[in-house]
N, C-alpha and C positions, 0 to 999 in steps of 0.2 A: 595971289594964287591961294584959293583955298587948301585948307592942310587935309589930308586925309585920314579919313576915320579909320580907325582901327577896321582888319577885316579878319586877322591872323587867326588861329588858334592857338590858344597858352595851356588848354587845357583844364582839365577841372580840378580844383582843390577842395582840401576837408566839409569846407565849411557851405561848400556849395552843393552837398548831398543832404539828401535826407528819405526818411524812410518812407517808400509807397513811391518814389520818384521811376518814370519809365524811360529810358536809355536807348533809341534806336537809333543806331550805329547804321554806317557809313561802308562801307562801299559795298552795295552784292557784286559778286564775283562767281559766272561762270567757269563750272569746274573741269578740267580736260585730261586729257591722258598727260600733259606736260606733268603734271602735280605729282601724279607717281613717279614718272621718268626721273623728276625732281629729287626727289624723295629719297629716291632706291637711289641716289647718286649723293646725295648726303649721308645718308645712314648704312648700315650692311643690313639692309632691312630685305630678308628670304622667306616671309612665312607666304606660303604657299596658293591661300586662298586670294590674297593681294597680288599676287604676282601672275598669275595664268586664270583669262577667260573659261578655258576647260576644266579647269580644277573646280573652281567656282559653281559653272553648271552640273557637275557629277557632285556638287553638295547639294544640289536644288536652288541657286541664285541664275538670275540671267544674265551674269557676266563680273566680272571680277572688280568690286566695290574699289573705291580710293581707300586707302590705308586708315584706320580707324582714330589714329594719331593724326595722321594729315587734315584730317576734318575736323579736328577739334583744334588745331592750330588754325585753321583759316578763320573760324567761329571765334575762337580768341584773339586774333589778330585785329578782328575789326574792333572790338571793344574796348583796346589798347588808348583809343584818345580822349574816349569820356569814362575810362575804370581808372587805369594806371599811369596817364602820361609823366603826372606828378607824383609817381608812387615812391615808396622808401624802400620799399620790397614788398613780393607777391608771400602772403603768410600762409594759405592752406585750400584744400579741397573739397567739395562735401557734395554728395548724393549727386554724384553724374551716373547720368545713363544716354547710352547711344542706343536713339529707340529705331530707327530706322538706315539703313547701308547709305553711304552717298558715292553713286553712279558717276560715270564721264556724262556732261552733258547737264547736270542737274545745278543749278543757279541758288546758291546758298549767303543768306543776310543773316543777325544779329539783330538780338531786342534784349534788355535785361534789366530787371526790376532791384531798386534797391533796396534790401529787407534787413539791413542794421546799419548801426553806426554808433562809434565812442570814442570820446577823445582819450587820448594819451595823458597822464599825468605829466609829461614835460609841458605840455600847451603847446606844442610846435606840429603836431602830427596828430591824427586820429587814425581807427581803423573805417573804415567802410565793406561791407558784405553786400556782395548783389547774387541774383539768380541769373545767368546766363543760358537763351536757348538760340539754337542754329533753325532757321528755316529755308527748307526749299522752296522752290519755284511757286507750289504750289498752298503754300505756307503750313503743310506737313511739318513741327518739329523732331528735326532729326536726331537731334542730341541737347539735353542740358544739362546743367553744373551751378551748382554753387562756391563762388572761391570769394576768399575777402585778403583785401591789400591797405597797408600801411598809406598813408598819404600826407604828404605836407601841407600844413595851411596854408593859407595868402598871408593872411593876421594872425600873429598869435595870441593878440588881445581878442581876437572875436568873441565872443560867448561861446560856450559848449552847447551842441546841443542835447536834446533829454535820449541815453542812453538806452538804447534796443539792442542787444545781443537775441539774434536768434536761433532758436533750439531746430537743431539738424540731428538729423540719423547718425548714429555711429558706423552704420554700413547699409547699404541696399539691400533689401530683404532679396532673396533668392527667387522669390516669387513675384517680384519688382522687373526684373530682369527682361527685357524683349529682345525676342528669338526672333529673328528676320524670316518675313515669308515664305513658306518653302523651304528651309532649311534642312537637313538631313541628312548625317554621318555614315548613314549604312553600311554608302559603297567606298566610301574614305579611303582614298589608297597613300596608303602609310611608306611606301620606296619614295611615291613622287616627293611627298612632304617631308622627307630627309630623314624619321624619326618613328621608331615604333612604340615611345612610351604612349600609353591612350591615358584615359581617364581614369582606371581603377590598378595604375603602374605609380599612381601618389600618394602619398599619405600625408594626411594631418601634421605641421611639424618638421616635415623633412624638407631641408635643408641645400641650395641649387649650385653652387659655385662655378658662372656662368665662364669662367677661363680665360675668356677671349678681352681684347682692351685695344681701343682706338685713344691716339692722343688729338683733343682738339683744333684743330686751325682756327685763324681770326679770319679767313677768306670763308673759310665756310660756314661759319656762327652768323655773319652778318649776312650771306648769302642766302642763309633758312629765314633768316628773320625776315627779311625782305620779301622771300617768299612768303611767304605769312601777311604781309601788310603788316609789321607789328612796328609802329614808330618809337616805342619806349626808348627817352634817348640815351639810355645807361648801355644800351647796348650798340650802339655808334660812335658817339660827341665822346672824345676824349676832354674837354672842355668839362663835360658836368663829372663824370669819374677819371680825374686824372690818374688815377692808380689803374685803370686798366678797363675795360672793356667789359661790362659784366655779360657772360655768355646767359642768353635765352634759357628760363627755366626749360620750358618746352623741348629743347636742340639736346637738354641732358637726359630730358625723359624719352626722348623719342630713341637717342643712341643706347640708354641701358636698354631698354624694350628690344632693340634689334640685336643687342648681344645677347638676350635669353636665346634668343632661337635657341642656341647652343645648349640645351638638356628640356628647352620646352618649347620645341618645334613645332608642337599640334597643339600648342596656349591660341589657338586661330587669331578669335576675334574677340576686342574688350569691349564689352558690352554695358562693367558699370567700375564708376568711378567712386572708391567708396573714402576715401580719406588721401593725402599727398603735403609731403612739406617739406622744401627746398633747404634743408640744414647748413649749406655749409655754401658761400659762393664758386662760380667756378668760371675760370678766365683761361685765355689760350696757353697753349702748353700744359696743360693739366691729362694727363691719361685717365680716361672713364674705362672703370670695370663694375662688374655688377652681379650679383648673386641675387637667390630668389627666394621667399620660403614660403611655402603652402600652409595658409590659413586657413581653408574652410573648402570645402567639398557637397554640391545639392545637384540630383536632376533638373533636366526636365522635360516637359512636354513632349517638343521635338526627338524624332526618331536618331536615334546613337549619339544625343547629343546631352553631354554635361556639361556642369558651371564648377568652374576650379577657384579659388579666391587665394590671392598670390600678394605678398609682398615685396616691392622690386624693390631694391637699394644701389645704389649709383656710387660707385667711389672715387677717389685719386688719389689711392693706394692703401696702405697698412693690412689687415688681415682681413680675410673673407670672416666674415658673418660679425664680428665687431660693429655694432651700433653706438652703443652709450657708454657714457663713464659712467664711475663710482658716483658722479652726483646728479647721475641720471638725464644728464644732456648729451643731444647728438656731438661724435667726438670728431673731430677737425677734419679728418680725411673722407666723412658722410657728406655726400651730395645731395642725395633724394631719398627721401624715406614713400614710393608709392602703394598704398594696398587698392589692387583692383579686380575686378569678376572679370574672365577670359570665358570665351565657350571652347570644349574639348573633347572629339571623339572618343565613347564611350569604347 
C-alpha cells in the first residue's frame, strides 16, 4: 500500500515568512443577520446604530451594518492559519481603519502582506508583521490593520533572516478616517441611543469608569472563537496550554467595547484602529471591567458628526484607571491597553 502524503496543515512558522510575501486566506464567508444575533448573545453589545435598521436609516445608512468588531473578527479569523497558528502571542496593533460598513448579505475574504520580520534573540521565536485587509464581494477593501505576532520556529538552528521592522503611524490622522456614505447626526435621537452625552459633553483627559463587569465563560470564549473561524489552538487544545485555555484577544476587546456603552453610548462606530496590546492573559473565570479615557477629539466633513479618540482598558479587577507600575509595565490585573477613533454625534 502506498503511504500517504502529507496533506494536513501545521501551519506556518518563523522562518517561513519573509518580507513582501502575499497571504491569501481561506475561507470567504457570507455575512448574515446570524452574526449579529451571534454577537448581541455573546457580548452586552446595545449601541444603537448596530442594533436597529431604523436607527441606522435616520443616520443616512440603508440598514444597520454588522457590528464594527464583528467584521474585524471574521477578517482576522481567516488569517489565523497562515499569521498565528503557531504564534507565542498576538503583540500589537497599528493603523486600522474600517473604510467601509459591512451589510447582511455582503461576502467578505482576507489577503495580507508581510512587511517585517526579526528574530528573537533566544533563536526559538521571531516576530513577524503583516498588513491585513477584509474584501467584499466586490473586492471593495473594507477595513485594514496592521498587527504583528510572536511566532515559533520549526528550527532553531535556521538562519536569521535580515531584519525589517517597519515604521507605522503612531495614530490615524483624523483626516485618515472614512465617514461611511451618507452619514449624518442631525436627526440623532439621543432617548432611543440610551445616552445624551454627544460630542462636545468630552474632554481631552477625562476619565470613564465603565461600572458594569461580565465574568467570562469557557462555553462562550470558544463559542466566539469559532464563530470567527479563528483555529489558533491556545484557545481550544488543552494539550498545547495545559494551564488553561487562553481566551481570544478579540472575545476581551469586543466585551470591554460593549461595556463602555455604559458612559459612551453615542462612541457609535470605530472607524480607526490606532494602536492595541493585549497586557496581561485572560482565561475563564476572570471578570472583565473596563474604563475609558479620551485622547483626542477632531471634526468632520459629515454633518453632526465627530471623531472622539478613546483609550479602552480591559481589566480583572484592582482599581479603575491604574495602568502601570513604578517600572512602567502593564500591571497584572490590565487585560487590554486599546486606543481607538469612534464616530460621535456632535
Amino acid at each position: 500500500m502506498a503511504q500517504s502524503q502529507q496533506k494536513t496543515n501545521a501551519g506556518r512558522f518563523f522562518e517561513d515568512y519573509a518580507v513582501g510575501q502575499t497571504l491569501v486566506h481561506a475561507v470567504p464567508r457570507t455575512v448574515s443577520g446570524g452574526e449579529r444575533a451571534l454577537y448581541h448573545a455573546l457580548y452586552p453589545a446595545r449601541h444603537a446604530l448596530y442594533s436597529s435598521d431604523t436607527f441606522a436609516q435616520s443616520c443616512g445608512l440603508p440598514c444597520s451594518p454588522i457590528d464594527d468588531l464583528a467584521a474585524f473578527h471574521l477578517v482576522f479569523g481567516k488569517t489565523v492559519p497562515d499569521v498565528s497558528l503557531n504564534a507565542v502571542a498576538n503583540l500589537g496593533y497599528a493603523e486600522g481603519r474600517w473604510l467601509k460598513p459591512v451589510y447582511p448579505g455582503d461576502t467578505l475574504r482576507a489577503v495580507s502582506e508581510v512587511i517585517g520580520v526579526k528574530q528573537n534573540s533566544n533563536g526559538k521565536t521571531g516576530v513577524v508583521w503583516v498588513r491585513t485587509r477584509g474584501l467584499n464581494e466586490t473586492g471593495e477593501t473594507v477595513l485594514e490593520y496592521v498587527r504583528w505576532v510572536m511566532v515559533r520556529k520549526r528550527d532553531p538552528q535556521a538562519p536569521a533572516p535580515e531584519t525589517v521592522v517597519p515604521e507605522l503611524a503612531a495614530a490615524v490622522a483624523p483626516d485618515q478616517l472614512a465617514i461611511p456614505e451618507g452619514m449624518e447626526f442631525e436627526d440623532y435621537d439621543f432617548a432611543l441611543a440610551g445616552e445624551a452625552h454627544r460630542w462636545g459633553d468630552y474632554e481631552i483627559g477625562e476619565r470613564i469608569d465603565h461600572v458594569d463587569g461580565v465574568t467570562i465563560e469557557e462555553a462562550e470564549h470558544m463559542m466566539a472563537t469559532r464563530l470567527w473561524q479563528n483555529t489558533a489552538k491556545v484557545h481550544f487544545d488543552l494539550s498545547v496550554r495545559p494551564e488553561g485555555r487562553l481566551i481570544y484577544g478579540g472575545h476581551v476587546i469586543s466585551m470591554a467595547r460593549a461595556l463602555s456603552f455604559n458612559g459612551l453610548a453615542n462612541a457609535q462606530m470605530i472607524v480607526g484602529l490606532n494602536a492595541g496590546a493585549h497586557a496581561n492573559p485572560c482565561f475563564a473565570g476572570d471578570t472583565v471591567k473596563a474604563w475609558s479615557e479620551v485622547l483626542d477629539k477632531a471634526e468632520t466633513s459629515a454633518p453632526g458628526v465627530g471623531a472622539i479618540r478613546l483609550r479602552l482598558v480591559a481589566t480583572k479587577g484592582g482599581a479603575p484607571f491604574d495602568l502601570r507600575g513604578a517600572d512602567g509595565k502593564y500591571l497584572p490585573h490590565v487585560l487590554l491597553d486599546l486606543d481607538y477613533w469612534a464616530l460621535m454625534p456632535m
